[in-house]
Structure formats: C-alpha cells, structure tokens
N, C-alpha and C positions, 0 to 999 in steps of 0.2 A: 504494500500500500504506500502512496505517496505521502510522504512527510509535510506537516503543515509548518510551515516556513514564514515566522513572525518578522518583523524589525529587532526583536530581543534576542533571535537565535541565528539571524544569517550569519554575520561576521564569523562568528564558532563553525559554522559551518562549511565557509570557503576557505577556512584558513586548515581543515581537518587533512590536508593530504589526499584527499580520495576528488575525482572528478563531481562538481554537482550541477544540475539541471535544477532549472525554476522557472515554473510555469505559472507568470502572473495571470490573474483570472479575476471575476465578478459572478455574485449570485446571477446577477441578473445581464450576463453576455452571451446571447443564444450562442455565435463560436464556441465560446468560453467551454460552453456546455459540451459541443463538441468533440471538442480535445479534451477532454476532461478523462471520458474514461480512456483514451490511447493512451495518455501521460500515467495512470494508473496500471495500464497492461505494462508499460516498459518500466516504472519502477517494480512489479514484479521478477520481472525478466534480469533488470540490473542488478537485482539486491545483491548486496556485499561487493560491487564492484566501482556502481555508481549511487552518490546521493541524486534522488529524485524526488522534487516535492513541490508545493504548491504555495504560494503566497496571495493571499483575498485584498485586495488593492484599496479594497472598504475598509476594512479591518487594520492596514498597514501602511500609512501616507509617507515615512518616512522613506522605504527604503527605494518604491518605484521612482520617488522623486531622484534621489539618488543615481540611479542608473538610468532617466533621462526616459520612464515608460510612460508613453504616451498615447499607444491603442495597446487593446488586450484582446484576445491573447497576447502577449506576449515570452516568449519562453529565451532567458540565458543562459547558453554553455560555459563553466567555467573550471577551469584547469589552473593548476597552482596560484587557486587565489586571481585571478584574472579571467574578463569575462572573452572569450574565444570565441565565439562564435553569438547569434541572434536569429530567432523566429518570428516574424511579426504576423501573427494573423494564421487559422486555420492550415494544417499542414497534416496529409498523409503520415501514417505509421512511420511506412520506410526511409522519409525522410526527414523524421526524428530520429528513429533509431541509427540511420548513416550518420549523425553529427553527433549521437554519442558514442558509435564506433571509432569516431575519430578523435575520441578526447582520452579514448584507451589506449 
C-alpha cells in the first residue's frame, strides 16, 4: 500500500537512501482518482525497493509549494535526495513503472 506522505514526514523520507515516488493528489481530482489505484498496484510491486506514497495537497500546502506543484496529478521521482524525474497529469502503468525502473 502507498505511504501517506505529510509535510512532517517527507524530508525523513528523501533523505532515507532508498528511491521514493510521490504522487501528489486531491479528494476531489477525477485524474487524481485515476492514478490513484496504479500508484497503489506499483507500490505493491516496489515494496522494499522503492518508497511509494501519496501526498493530499488539501491536507499538505507546505510541501507542493515547495517543489513548484501546480496541476495534480502530479507524481516526483527522486533519487538521492533529489527530484529526477516529473509526471504531470494522468499517465499509463508502464510508464510509471519505466521511471521507477530507472531510479533503480
């Protein structure tokens, strides 16, 4: 299951060593809704290799501010600590899961 990813827990998270994915969202973004359960099939699929989780943009004004999100979906790859890669908007399985093949 995808990790629910606050303003209080990101930092600890990208600084953990392991690749993490963060799928910013809204109750109320039909998208949102749509990636919703992919980003939940691939953190299944990742677990123990990648963090996979989700940050509610409602609930978290700090951090989307921060990294400049300005439509949602939005989903950041990031790799030691640094964001490598961006999704913006609706995106097939296979290619989420190609851009966290490449963050391994």
């Amino acid at each position: 299951m995808a990790l629910e990813i606050t303003d209080g827990n990101i930092k600890e998270l990208i600084k953990s060593g392991k690749p993490v994915v963060i799928d910013f969202w809204a109750e109320w973004c039909g998208p949102c809704r749509m990636v919703g359960p992919v980003v939940e099939e691939l953190a299944k699929e990742y677990e123990g290799k990648v963090v996979i989780g989700k940050m509610d943009v409602d609930n978290n004004v700090d951090t989307p501010t921060e990294f400049g999100i300005r439509n949602i979906p939005t989903i950041l790859f990031f790799k030691d600590g640094v964001v490598v890669d961006k999704q913006v908007g609706a995106a097939q399985k296979a290619v989420l899961a190609a851009k966290i093949e490449a963050l391994l």
